[in-house]
N, C-alpha and C positions, 0 to 999 in steps of 0.2 A: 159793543161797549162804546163811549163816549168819547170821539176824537182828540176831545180837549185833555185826556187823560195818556195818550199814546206815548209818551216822554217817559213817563213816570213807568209804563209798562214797559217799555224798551231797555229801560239802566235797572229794574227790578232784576235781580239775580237770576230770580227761579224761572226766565227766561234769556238768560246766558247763552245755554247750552243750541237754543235754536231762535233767533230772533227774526226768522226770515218770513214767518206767517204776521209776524206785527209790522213789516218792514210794508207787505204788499198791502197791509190795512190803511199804509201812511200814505202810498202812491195814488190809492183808490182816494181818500181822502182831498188829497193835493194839498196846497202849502196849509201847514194848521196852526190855529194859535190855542197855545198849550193854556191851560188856568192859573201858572203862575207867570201868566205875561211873556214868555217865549214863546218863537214862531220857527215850525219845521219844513223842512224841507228833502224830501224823498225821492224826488224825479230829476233824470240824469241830464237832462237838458239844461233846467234850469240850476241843477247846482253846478255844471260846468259853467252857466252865462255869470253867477253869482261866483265864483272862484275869479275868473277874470271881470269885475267890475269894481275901478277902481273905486268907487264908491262905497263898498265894504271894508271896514276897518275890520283888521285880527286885533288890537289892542282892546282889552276888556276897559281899561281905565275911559274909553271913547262910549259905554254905556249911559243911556240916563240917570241909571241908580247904578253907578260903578258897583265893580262884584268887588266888594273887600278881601272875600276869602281868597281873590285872586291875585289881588296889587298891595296889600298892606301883609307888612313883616316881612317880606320876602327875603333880605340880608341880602341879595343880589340883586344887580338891577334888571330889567327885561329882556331876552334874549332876543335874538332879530326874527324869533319864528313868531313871536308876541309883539311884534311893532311894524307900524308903514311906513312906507318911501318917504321921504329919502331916508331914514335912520337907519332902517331894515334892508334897503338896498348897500348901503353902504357899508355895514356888519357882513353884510353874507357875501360880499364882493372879496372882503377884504378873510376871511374864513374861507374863500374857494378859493384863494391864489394857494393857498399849500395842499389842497385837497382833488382838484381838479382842472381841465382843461380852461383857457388855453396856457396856463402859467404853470402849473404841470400836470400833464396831461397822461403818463406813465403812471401816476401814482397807485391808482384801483388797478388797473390791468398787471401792472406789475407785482401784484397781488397775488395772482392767478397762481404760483407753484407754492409759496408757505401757507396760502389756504389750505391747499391740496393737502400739505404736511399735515396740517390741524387738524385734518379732519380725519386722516388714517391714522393720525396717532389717539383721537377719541375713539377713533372704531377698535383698533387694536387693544384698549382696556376693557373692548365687549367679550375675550376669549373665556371662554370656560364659562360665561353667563348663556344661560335661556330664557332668560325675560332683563329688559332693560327699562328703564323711563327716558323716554326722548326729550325730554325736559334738562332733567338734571345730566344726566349721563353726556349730552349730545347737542340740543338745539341752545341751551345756555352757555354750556362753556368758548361752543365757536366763535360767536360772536362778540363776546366780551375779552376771550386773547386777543382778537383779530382789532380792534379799536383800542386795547390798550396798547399794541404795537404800533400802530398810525400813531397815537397821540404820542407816547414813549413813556406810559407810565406804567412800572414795576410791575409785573403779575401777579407776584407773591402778595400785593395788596389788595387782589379782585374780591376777596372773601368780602373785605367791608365796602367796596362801589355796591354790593347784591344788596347788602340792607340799606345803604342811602338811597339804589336805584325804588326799592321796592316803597319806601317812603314817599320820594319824590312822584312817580305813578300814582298812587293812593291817593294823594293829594289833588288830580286833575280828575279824579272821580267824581263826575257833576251829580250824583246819586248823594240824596241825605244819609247822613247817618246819624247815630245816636247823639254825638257831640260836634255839631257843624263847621267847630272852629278847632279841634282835633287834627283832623287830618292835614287843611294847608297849613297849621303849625309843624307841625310834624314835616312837611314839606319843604317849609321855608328853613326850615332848621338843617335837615337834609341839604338840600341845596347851597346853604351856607359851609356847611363844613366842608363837602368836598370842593366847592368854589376856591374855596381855601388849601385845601390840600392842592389843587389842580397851580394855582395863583403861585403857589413855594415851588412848585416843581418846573414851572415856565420860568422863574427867579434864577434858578440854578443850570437851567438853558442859555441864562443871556451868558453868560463865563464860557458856560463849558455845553455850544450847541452840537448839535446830532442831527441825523436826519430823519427828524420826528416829527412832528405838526407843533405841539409845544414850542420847539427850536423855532419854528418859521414866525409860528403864531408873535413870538418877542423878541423875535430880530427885525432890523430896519425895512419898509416894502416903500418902493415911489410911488405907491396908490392911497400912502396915510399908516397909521399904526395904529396897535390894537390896545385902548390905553389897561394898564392893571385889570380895573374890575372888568373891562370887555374882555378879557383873555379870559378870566376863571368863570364869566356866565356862557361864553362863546364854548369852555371847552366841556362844562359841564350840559350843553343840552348834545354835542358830538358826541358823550360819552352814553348819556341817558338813551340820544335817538338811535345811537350807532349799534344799539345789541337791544335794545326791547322789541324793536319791532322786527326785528329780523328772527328773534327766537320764534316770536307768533305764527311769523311766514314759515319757516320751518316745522315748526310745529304742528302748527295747519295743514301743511302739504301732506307727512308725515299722514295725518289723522285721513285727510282728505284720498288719500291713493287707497291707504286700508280699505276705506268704506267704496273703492272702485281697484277692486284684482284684478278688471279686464287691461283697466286704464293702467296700473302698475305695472303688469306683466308686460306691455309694450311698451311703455319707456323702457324697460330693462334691455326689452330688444335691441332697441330703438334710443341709445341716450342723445341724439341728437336732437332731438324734438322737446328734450327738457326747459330749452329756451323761453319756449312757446308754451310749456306745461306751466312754470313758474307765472307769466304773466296770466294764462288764467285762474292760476291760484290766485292771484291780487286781485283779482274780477270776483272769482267765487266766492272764498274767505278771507276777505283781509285782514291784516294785523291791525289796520286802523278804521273802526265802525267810523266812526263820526268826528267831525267838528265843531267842539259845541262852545268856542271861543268869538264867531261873527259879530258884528255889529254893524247896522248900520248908520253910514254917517248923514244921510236925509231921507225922507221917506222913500220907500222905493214900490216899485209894483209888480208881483212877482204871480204869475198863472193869474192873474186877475185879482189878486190880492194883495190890498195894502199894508207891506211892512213901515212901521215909524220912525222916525230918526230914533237911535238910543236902543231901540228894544232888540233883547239877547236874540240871536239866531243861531239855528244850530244845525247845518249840514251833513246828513245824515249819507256819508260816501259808500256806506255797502248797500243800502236800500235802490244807491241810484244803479251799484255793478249789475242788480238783479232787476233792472228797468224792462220789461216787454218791447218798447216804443224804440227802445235801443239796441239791444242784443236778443236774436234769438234764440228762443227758449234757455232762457238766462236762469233757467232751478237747475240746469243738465251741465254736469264738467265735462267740460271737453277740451283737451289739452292742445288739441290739434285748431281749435276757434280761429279765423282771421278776425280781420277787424278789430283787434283787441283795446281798441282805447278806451280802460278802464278809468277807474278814480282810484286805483288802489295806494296810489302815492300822492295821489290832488292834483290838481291842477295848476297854473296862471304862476303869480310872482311867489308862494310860498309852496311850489312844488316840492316833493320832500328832496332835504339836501343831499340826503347819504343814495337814492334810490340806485345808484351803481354797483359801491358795493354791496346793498342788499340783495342787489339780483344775481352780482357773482357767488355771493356765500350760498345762497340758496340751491342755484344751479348743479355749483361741484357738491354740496351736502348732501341734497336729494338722490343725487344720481350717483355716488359711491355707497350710499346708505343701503339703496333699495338696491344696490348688486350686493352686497353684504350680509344679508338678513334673510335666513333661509324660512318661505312659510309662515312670515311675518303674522299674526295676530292681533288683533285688540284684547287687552284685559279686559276693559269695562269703555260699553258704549252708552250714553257720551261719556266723558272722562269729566273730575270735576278742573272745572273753568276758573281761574281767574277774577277775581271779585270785578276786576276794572269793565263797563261795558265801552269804553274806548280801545282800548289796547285790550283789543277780543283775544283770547287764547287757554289752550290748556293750561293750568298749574300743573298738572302732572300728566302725564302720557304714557302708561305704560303694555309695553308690545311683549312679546311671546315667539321666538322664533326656535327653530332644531336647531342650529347652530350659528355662528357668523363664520360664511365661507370663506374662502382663503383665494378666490377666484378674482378679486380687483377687479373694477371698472372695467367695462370693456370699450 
């Protein structure tokens, strides 16, 4: 089929479930320009040299034909994962002093035992079940306690973040649908109200702070302050980033180990080497296909191809984990892989922010899970997917085991 069509095949649904034969269509291709004026990029070299080239804008409003359904109505302003230096440096600097190194530097690690709780007391509601959904049951709910406790907001109110998050997701779906101004409404609208909801609750920090990201986020820092509306867009993409994509990686791994008993059976062995299992999960399946926000801000030349100032680009980060030219025999999991420098989180100035605690949740989830899970099974291979072809993952996952043992991690 016609290169100029691989986009549109790619976000097509009915290839969700395995997009890895259209991926190596793209590589074979080399950089392509799609027939509505975007240009792809599939090979792992150069979307690493493109992730660090300052010359790449992530701000869609920096397009020739700005994407409206991106930057009008939004009710918030753009978060720093959507803007460039110095704004976006300055946002995320002033976002990492409460979250991480070198301003503190305990915070993920310190993590590491109420994870643990989290995750035995979701397994502990598997008793008396023989089939679970690792969706619902397991890879959702961890992630979204675990960032409403960083952030410090209410549990009891996670039921309504699941329908703002699943709005706000829907809304970065670069795939058409029936009404093209549906979903980033629907988006923007989501994102305003919990902006809002996040905004009252950093309010009631400034009085009465705790040691919650919130508190920090609107307390005083000698690096600048985060004014109102930077606090409720800053806290709503931590909350959106901090459990979507972590479900997927979960999720994924989950799916990923079933369809390899050899490879499961030895991390059970072996839960030391889950480290190294997790980061090939972000090589094999990531939770994030693509990037389809780029821009460039002058022409540029890429595999021998001229991209133009203005026109959409879209980085396609799983096409590049399964590069040939880069990982050997990059279709084969293998947990044990060196060499692991994936794209599964990106690269350069907008590497992802939370990628620590994704890798710890992952880590203790996986490897409590599958000592858990006696004879583990698939329902239905593949499982259905997920509308989003960005945020790749199961909607529902559901496994079949003899029992959940009572034998703990070993």
């Amino acid at each position: 089929m016609a290169a100029d069509t691989l986009f549109h095949r790619i976000t097509d649904y009915a290839h969700r479930a395995d997009p890895y034969p259209l991926y190596a269509e793209l590589r074979e291709a080399g950089v392509v320009r799609q027939d509505d004026g975007s240009y792809l990029v599939g090979t792992y070299h150069e979307i690493e040299a493109l992730l660090h080239d300052p010359r790449i804008s992530s701000d869609r409003r920096k397009r020739a034909v700005p994407d409206e359904t991106a930057v009008a109505g939004e009710g918030l302003s753009p978060a720093f994962i959507g803007l460039d230096d110095p704004e976006h440096h300055r946002l995320r600097s002033l976002a990492m002093r409460s979250f991480g190194p070198p301003h503190t530097p305990d915070r993920i690690a310190g993590m590491h035992d109420e994870i643990t709780r989290i995750v035995k007391d979701l397994i502990g509601n598997f008793a008396g079940k023989e089939r679970i959904d690792v969706v619902d049951d397991f890879a959702y709910p961890l992630p979204v306690t675990v960032i409403c406790r960083l952030l410090g907001v209410p549990l009891e109110d996670e039921p309504q973040f699941r329908q703002w998050s699943d709005a706000i997701v829907a809304g970065i779906d670069p795939t058409p649908g029936e009404d093209p101004e549906e979903r980033p409404r629907a988006a923007a609208e989501a994102r305003k109200t919990m902006g809002l909801y996040l905004g009252d609750l950093a309010d009631k920090r400034r009085s009465h702070p705790s040691d919650d990201m919130l508190s920090a986020f609107a307390g005083d820092s000698p690096d600048g302050q985060l004014t109102p509306l930077e606090i409720m867009t800053t806290s709503v993409l931590l909350l959106i980033a901090g459990h979507e994509t972590t479900v997927n990686l979960i999720t994924n791994g989950i799916l990923t180990l079933l369809r390899h008993p050899d490879q499961l059976a030895r991390l059970r062995g072996e839960p030391a080497l889950m480290p190294r299992a997790v980061e090939e999960l972000l090589r094999y399946e990531p939770p994030v296909q693509m990037l389809p926000q780029r821009t460039p801000l002058a022409d540029i030349e890429v595999a021998g191809v001229t991209i133009p100032q203005g026109a959409p680009l879209i980085l396609m980060l799983a096409s590049g984990n399964r590069d040939p030219r880069r990982f050997h025999e990059p279709d084969r999991f293998d947990p044990t892989r060196g060499d692991n420098r994936h794209l599964g989180f990106g690269s350069g100035i907008h590497s992802c922010f939370g990628a620590p605690l994704a890798r710890l949740e992952a880590q203790i989830a996986l490897n409590e899970l599958i000592q858990h899970l006696d004879d583990p099974r698939l329902v239905e291979d593949p499982p259905p997917y997920r509308r989003s072809p960005v945020l790749r993952g199961p909607r529902h996952l559901l496994v079949e085991y003899r029992r959940a043992a009572a034998r703990g991690s070993r």
